[in-house]
N, C-alpha and C positions, 0 to 999 in steps of 0.2 A: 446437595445445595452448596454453590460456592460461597467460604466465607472471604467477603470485598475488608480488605484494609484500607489502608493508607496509601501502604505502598500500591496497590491496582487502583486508587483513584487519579496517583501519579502518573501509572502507565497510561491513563487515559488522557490525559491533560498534555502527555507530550505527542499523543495519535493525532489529537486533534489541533492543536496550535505549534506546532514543529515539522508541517510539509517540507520543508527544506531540508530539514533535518532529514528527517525518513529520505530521504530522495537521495540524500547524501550514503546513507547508511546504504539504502538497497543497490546504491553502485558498486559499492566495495565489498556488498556480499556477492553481486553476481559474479564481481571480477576474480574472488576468492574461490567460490564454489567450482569456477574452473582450472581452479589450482596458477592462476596469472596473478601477477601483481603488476602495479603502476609502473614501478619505478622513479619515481620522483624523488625519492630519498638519497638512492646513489646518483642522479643528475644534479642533485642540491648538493651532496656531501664534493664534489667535480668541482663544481663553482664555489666552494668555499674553500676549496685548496688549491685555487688558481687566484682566487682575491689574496690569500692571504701572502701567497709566494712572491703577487707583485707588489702588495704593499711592505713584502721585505724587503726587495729589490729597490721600493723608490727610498725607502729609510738608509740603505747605506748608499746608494745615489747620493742622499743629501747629506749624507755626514762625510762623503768623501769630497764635495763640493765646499762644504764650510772648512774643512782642514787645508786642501788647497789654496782656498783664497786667505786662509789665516797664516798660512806660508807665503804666499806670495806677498803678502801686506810686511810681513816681517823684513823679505827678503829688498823692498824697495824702499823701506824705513833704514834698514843697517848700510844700504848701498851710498845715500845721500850724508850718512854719514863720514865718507872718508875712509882711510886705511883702519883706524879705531876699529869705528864701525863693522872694517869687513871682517876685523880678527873676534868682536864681538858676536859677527852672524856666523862665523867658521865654530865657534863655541855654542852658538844655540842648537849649529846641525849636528851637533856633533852628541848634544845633550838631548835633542830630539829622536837620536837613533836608538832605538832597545837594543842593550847588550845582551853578549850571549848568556843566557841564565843557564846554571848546569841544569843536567834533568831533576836534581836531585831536589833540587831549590823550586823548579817547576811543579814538582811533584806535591812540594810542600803545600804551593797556594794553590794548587787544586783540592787540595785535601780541605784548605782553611773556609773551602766554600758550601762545606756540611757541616752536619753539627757534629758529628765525634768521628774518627777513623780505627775501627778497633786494628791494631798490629798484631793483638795474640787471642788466642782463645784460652780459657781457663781449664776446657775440656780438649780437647784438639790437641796439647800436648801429651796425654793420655795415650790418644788414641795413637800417636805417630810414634809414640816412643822415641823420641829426641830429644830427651834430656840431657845432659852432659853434666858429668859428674865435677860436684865443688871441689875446690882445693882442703876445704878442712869446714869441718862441719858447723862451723861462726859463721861463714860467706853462707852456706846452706841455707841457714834459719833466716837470716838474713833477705836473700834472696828469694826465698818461699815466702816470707812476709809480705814482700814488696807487691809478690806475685799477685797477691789474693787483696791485697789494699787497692793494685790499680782494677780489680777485675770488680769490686766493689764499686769503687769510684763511676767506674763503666756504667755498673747497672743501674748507677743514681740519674747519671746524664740520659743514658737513653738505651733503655731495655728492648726487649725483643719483642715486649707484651702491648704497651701504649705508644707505641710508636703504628705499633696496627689499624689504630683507629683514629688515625689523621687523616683528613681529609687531603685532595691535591690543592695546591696554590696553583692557581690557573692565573696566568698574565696575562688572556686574550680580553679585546675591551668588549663589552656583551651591551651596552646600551642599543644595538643595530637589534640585539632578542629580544630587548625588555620595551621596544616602541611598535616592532613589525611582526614579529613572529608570534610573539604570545598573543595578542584576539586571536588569532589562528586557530592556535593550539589550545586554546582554553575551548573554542568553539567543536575542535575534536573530540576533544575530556568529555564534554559536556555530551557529545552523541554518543560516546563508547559506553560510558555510564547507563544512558538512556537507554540502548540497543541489549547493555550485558541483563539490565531489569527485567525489558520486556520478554526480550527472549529466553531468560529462564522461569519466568513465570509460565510464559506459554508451554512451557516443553513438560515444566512439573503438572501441568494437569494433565498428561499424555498419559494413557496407561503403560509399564514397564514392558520393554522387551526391543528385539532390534531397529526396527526405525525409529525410537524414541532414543536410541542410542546412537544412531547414524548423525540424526537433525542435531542434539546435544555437542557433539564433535566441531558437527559443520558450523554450529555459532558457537563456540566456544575459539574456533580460529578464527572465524571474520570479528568477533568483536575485539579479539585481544591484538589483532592487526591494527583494527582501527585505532588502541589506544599505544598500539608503538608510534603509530604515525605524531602523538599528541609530542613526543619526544625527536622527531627526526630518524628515529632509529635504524641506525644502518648495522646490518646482522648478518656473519659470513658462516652457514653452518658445512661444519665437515664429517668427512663419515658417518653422512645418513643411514646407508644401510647399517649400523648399529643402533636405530634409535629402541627405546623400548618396546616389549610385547605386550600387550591386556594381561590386567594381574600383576604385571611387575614390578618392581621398586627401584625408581631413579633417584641416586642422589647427586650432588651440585655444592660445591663453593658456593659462598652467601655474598655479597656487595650491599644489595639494596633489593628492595620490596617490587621494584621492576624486574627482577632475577626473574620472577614469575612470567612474565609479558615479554620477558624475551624468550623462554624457551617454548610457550604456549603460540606462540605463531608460525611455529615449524610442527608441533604432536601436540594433542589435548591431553590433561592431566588431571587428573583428584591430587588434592591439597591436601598439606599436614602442617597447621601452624597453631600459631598464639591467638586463642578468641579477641578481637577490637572489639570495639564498639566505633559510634560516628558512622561516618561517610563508608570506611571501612568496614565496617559492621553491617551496614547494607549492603556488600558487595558478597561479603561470608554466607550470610543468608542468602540472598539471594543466587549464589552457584552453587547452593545443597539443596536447591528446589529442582534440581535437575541430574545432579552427580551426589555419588558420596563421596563428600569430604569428610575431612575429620576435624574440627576446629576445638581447643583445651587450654585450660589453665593452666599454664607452666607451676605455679607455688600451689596448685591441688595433687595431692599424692596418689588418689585413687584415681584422677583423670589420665595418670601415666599407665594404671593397668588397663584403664578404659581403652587408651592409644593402642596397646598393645593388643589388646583382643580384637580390635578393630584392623589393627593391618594383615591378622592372621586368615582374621577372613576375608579381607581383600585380594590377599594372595593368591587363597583358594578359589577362587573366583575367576573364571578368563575372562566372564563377560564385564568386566569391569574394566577401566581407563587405566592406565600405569598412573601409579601416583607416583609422585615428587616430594621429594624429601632435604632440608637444608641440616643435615647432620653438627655443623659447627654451633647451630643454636643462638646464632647472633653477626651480623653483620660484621664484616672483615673490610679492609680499604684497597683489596683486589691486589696487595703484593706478597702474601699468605696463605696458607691452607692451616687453620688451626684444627684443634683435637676434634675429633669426632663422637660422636654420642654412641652406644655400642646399642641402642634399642633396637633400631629397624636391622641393623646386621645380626640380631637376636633371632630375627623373626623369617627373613629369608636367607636362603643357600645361594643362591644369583642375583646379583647388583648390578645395575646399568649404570659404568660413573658417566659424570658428565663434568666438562672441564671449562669453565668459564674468565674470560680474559678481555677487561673495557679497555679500551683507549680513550687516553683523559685528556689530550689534546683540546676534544672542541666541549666536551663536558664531564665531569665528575658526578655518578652515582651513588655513590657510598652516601650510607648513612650512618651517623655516627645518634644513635637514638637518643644517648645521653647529653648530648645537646641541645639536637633539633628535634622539635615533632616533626610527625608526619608531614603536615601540611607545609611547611618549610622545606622540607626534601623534593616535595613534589613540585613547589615550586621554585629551588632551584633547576627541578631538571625540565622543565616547562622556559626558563630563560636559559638553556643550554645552547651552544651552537646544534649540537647532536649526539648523540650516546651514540657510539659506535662499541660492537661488541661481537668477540670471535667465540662461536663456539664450537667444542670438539666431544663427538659422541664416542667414547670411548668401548672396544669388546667389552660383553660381560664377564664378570668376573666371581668364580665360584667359590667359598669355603673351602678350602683344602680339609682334608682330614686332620681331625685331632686337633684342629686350628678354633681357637676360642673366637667369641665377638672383636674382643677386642683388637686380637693381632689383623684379623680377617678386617675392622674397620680402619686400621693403620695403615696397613698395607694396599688397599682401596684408596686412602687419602695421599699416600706417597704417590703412587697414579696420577691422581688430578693434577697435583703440584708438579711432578714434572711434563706433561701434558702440556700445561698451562701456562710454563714459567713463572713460577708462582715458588713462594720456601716454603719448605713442609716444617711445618711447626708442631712441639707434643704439648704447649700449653692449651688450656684452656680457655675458649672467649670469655666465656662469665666470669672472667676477674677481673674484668671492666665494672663489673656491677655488686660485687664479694670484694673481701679481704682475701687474703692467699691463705689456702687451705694448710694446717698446720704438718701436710703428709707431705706436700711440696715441697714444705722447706726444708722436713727432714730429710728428703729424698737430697737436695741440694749440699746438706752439710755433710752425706756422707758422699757426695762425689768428690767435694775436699779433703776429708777420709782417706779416701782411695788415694788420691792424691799424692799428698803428704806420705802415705804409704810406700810407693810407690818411687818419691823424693826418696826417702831415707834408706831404702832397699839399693837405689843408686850407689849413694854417699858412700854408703859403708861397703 
């Protein structure tokens, strides 16, 4: 006997009062099921970078049209003047002309348009061995002090750590998204949602085995299509044949909560996240009535060995989806790869990296959690021009002998980061949400230790 909830009196209510919907939905699955897409995305991403090229074109049109005629106005005001006059207009052109700025001077007001320009590194001298020996060991102390004052000062203005989770300052004007595009796209949201319900309802009453596993796949890609569209999402993936095998484990750089929806529109995936609740809560639920996921409470201790016994048998398992995994634990602003978590590199010998990189131009992804909810996120990227987003499937990559989780996860993560153009970072994201761990900072004070060590080995 089936037990009817909620959630299947909804799948009811949109069978019968959303024809249009359905009819929407069933085009984009036939057009998917034969491995075709639209294309409208990349003919929309075309037209918005030919809008935008000529409305740059007509803004220095007009600012070279207003300086001209502010020239010309000058030049037949100082003429009516008399000889004064013209020695007065020979002084204006003359004060109008940019002198030659050395580069050096150049360099300066480029630099003054961030917010700090590091010139030395605190560690980096270290490494190069370029120290140069003091004249006497007062200038030494001296000079080491100074070293480690401005390297401090550094990390007050702007660290390596929170500078990670800034969003971009986008200058493009977006009211043409927030009047015309979003009914659109909310109307997308609104059917992917719809389509992801019904269709894993229907599949979880299927009894287990390969066609229940084929049809799972096949809507698991048309629905997560349909909800890139809700974004514009224009997706360039390279070296497919590296994507994952059944049983495998793919990990991925974190941006945002769409990380997910863009790589499930190329390969279907079992998930490994943070239990939601909400809107997102019914989405968890509902893609484990068809796949196993794995969903957990990050602050429960025993849900970690849960995790863990859970991917082993995944592993083991071919008939199972490659699951996906965000190793960093926390959303990144896509110019980073931070530390990685050493569990899932605990649990298998072969990793599938995967290397992700947005372009912010026409919209910014990242979520900075500790900000914004969810719902704000989503709906900045709903008033986006469009997520554009390159991705690169990376060889797999195997445990070397005698190589522990942790190097094995490092080493995986320096990967991504150069892949991606992205800095490979050894901090941790969760210090966004922590104080700094107190092995950090001893870790920190003996590389000034070494240092100073190092300094005085010179001197003397």
């Amino acid at each position: 006997m089936v037990d009817f909830t909620a959630e299947h009196v909804f799948i009811l209510v949109c069978a019968l009062f959303f024809p249009p919907v359905l009819l929407m939905v069933w085009t984009v699955v036939v057009v998917t099921v034969f491995g075709q897409t639209l294309g409208f995305n990349r003919r929309y991403l075309n037209c918005l970078l030919k809008i935008f090229e000529w409305s740059a074109r007509q803004i220095r049109l007009t600012a070279c049209e207003k300086s001209q005629n502010s020239l010309n106005l000058r030049t037949e005001t100082n003429h009516n003047r008399g000889d004064e006059g013209c020695n007065v207009e020979h002084a204006s052109v003359k004060s109008d002309k940019r002198p030659d700025v050395p580069r050096s001077s150049r360099r300066d007001q480029h630099l003054l348009s961030g917010i700090i320009f590091r010139e030395t590194s605190v560690h980096s001298d270290i490494v190069n061995g370029q120290q140069s020996a003091a004249s006497s060991r007062g200038w030494a102390a001296v000079r080491d002090s100074m070293h480690l004052v401005k390297a401090g000062i550094e990390a007050v203005i702007q660290d390596d750590v929170t500078s990670r989770f800034e969003a971009e300052e986008l200058v493009s004007w977006n009211m043409l998204a927030r009047t015309i595009l979003l009914p659109v796209r909310l109307t997308l949201l609104f059917t992917g949602v719809c389509f992801m319900i019904v269709s894993t309802a229907v599949i979880g009453l299927l009894p287990d085995g390969p066609k229940k596993r084929w049809l799972n796949e096949r809507c698991l890609l048309c629905g997560y299509q349909i909800l890139s569209g809700c974004v514009s999402a224009v997706i360039t993936f390279n070296n497919r044949e590296n994507r994952a095998r059944n049983g495998g484990i793919c990990v991925a750089n974190h941006t945002s909560p769409i990380d997910v929806v863009i790589l499930s529109t190329d390969c279907a995936y079992d998930l490994v996240g943070q239990r939601h609740g909400g809107l997102l809560g019914i989405l968890q639920r509902a893609l484990s009535r068809a796949s196993s996921h794995i969903w957990f409470e990050r602050s429960e201790a025993r849900d970690r060995s849960f995790v863990a016994e859970k991917l082993k048998e995944h592993v083991s398992n071919m008939d199972l989806l490659p699951i996906l995994i965000f190793p960093e634990g926390t959303c990144i602003n896509n110019t980073s790869v931070m530390m990685f978590k050493k569990g899932c590199f605990e649990v298998a010998t072969t990793i599938y990296p995967i290397a992700m990189k947005y372009d912010s131009r026409f919209g910014d992804p990242f979520w900075n959690s500790s900000q914004h909810g969810w719902f704000e996120n989503c709906f900045r990227m709903l008033t986006s021009w469009a997520i554009i987003c390159d991705v690169w499937y990376l060889r797999p990559m195997t445990k070397r002998p005698n190589e522990n989780a942790i190097d094995f996860a490092s080493r995986v993560k320096k990967e991504i980061a150069m892949c991606g153009g992205l800095v490979d970072l050894e901090w941790d994201g969760q210090l966004k949400r922590s104080r700094v761990p107190a092995k950090l900072v001893l870790h920190q004070q003996q590389k000034f230790v070494i240092q100073l060590v190092f300094l005085t080995q010179t001197v003397s």
